[in-house]
C-alpha positions as CSV (number, residue, x, y, z in Angstrom):
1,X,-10.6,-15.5,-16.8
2,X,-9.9,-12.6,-14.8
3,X,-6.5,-10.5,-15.2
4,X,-4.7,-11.9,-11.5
5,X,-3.5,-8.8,-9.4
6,X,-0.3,-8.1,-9.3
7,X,0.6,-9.7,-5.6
8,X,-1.4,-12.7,-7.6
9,X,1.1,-12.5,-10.3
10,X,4.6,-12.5,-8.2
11,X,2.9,-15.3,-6.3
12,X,2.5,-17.6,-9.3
13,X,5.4,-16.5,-10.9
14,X,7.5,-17.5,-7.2
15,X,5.5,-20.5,-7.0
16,X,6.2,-21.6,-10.3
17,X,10.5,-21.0,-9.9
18,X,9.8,-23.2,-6.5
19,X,8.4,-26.0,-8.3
20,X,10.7,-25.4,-11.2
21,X,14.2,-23.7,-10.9
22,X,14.6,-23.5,-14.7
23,X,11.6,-21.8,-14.9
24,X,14.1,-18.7,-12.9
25,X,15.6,-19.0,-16.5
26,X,13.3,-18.8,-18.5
27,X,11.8,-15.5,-16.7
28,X,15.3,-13.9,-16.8
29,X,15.8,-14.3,-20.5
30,X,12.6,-13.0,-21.8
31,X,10.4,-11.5,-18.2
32,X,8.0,-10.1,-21.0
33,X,7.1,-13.4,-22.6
34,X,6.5,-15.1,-19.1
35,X,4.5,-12.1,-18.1
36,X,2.5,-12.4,-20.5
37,X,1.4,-16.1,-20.2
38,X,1.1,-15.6,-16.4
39,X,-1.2,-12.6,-17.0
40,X,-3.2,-13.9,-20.4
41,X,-2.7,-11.2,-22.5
42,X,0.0,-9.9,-24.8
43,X,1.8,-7.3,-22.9
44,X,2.5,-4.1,-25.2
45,X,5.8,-3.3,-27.1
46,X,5.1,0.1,-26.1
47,X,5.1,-0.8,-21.8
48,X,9.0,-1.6,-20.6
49,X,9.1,-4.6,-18.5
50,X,12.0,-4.3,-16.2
51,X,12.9,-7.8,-13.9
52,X,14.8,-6.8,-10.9
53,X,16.5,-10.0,-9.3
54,X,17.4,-9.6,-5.5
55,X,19.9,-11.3,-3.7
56,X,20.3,-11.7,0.2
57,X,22.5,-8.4,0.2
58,X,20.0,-6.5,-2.1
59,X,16.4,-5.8,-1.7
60,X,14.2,-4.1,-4.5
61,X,10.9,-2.0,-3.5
62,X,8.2,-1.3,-5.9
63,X,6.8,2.5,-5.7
64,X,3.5,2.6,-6.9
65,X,2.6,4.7,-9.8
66,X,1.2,8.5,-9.0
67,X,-2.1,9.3,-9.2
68,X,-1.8,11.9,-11.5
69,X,-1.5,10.1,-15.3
70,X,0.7,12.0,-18.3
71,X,-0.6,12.7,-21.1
72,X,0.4,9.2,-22.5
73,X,-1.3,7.7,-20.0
74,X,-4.7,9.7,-20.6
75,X,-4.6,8.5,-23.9
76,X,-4.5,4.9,-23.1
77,X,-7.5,5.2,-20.9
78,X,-9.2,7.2,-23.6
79,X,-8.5,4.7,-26.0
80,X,-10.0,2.1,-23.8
81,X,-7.2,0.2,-22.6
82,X,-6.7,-1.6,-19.3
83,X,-4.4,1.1,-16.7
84,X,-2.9,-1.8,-15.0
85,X,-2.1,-3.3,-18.0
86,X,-0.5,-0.1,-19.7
87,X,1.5,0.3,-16.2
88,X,3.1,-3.3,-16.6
89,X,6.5,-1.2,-17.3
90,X,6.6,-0.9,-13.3
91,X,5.7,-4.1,-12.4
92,X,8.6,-5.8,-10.4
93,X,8.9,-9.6,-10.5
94,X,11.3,-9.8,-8.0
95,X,12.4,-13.2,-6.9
């Protein structure tokens, strides 16, 4: 199975609290377990997931990461692993 892309990923997750409002819940208590199931893959201790939930008076923007990695960042992608998957820590479930 592929790793969905991250428009893919707030989709399910939207559809999924549509179908389900506890499901809302569930992603507020622990955003790092649902992201992971959503995704397939065990999201590192070492990436921070952050939830943002928006109301009608607040809306939150995701700024895509820069082009230019740190030095942390080199040496994921030198160790092999997957860049969208090590920049999980600015992904932005927002409801």
């Amino acid at each position: 199975m592929a790793v969905p892309t991250r428009s893919e990923v707030e989709a399910i997750i939207a559809e999924r609290i549509a179908a389900d409002p506890a499901y809302r819940e569930t992603l507020l208590a622990d955003p790092r377990a649902v992201l992971s199931e959503v995704v397939g893959f065990d999201i590192p201790e070492s990436v921070q997931v952050v939830l943002h939930e928006e109301s009608l008076t607040q809306i939150h923007l995701t700024v895509p990461a820069s082009e230019n990695l740190s030095d942390a960042d080199l040496e994921l992608v030198a160790g092999g692993a997957d860049l969208w998957a090590s920049n999980c820590g600015v992904f932005c479930c927002d409801g």
